[in-house]
C-alpha positions as CSV (number, residue, x, y, z in Angstrom):
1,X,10.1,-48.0,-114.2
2,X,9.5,-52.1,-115.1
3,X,6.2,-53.7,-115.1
4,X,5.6,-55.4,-112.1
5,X,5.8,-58.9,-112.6
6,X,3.5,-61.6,-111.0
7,X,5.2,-64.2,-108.0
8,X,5.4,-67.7,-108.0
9,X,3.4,-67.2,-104.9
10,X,0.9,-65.0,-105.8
11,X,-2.7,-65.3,-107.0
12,X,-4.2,-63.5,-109.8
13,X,-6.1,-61.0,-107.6
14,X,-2.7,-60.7,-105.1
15,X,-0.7,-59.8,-108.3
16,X,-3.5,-57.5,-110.0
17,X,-3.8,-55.8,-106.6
18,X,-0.9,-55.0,-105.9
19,X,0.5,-54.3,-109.4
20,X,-2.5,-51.8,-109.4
21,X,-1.3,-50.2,-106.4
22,X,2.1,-49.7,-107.6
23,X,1.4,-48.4,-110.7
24,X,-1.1,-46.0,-108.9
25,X,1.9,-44.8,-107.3
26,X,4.4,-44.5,-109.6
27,X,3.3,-44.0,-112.6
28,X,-0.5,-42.0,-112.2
29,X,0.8,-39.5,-114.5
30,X,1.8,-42.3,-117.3
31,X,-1.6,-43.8,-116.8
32,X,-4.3,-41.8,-115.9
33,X,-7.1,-43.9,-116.4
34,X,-7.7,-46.5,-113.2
35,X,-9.0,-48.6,-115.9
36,X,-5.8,-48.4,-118.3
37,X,-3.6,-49.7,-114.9
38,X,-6.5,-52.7,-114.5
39,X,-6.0,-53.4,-117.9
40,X,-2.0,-53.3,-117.7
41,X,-2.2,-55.4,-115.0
42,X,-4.6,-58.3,-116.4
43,X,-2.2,-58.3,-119.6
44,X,1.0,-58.6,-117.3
45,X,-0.9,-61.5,-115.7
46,X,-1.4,-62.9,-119.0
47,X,-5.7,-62.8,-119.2
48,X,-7.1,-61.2,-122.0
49,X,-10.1,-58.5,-121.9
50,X,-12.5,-61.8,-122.9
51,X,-10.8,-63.9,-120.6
52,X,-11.6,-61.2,-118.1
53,X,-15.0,-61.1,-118.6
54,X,-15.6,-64.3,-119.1
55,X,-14.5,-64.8,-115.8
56,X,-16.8,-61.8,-114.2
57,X,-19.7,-63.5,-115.8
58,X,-19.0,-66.5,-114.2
59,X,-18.3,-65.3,-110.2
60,X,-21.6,-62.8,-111.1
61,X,-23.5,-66.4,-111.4
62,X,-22.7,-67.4,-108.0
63,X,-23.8,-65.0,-106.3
């Protein structure tokens, strides 16, 4: 099965979301780990594990 792919119309949450989802569905057995998918998913978008929590640090800040 292909990676999913982000859309031209989708955000970075819509695409991790959903590419999460799908390969929750299809492919649990290939990736067991809920954090290997999350971490498929952010490379597919294109953000690296800093990037990532770069950003996290950042949205924790305005709360």
């Amino acid at each position: 099965m292909p990676m999913p792919k982000p859309k031209k119309t989708e955000d970075k949450q819509e695409f991790v979301s959903r590419c999460i989802a799908k390969l929750t569905r299809e492919e649990e057995d290939k990736w067991p780990s809920s954090k290997q998918r999350a971490a498929i998913c952010y490379s597919e978008w294109g953000e690296t594990p800093k990037e990532k929590a770069a950003a996290e640090k950042k949205s924790s800040k305005k709360k």
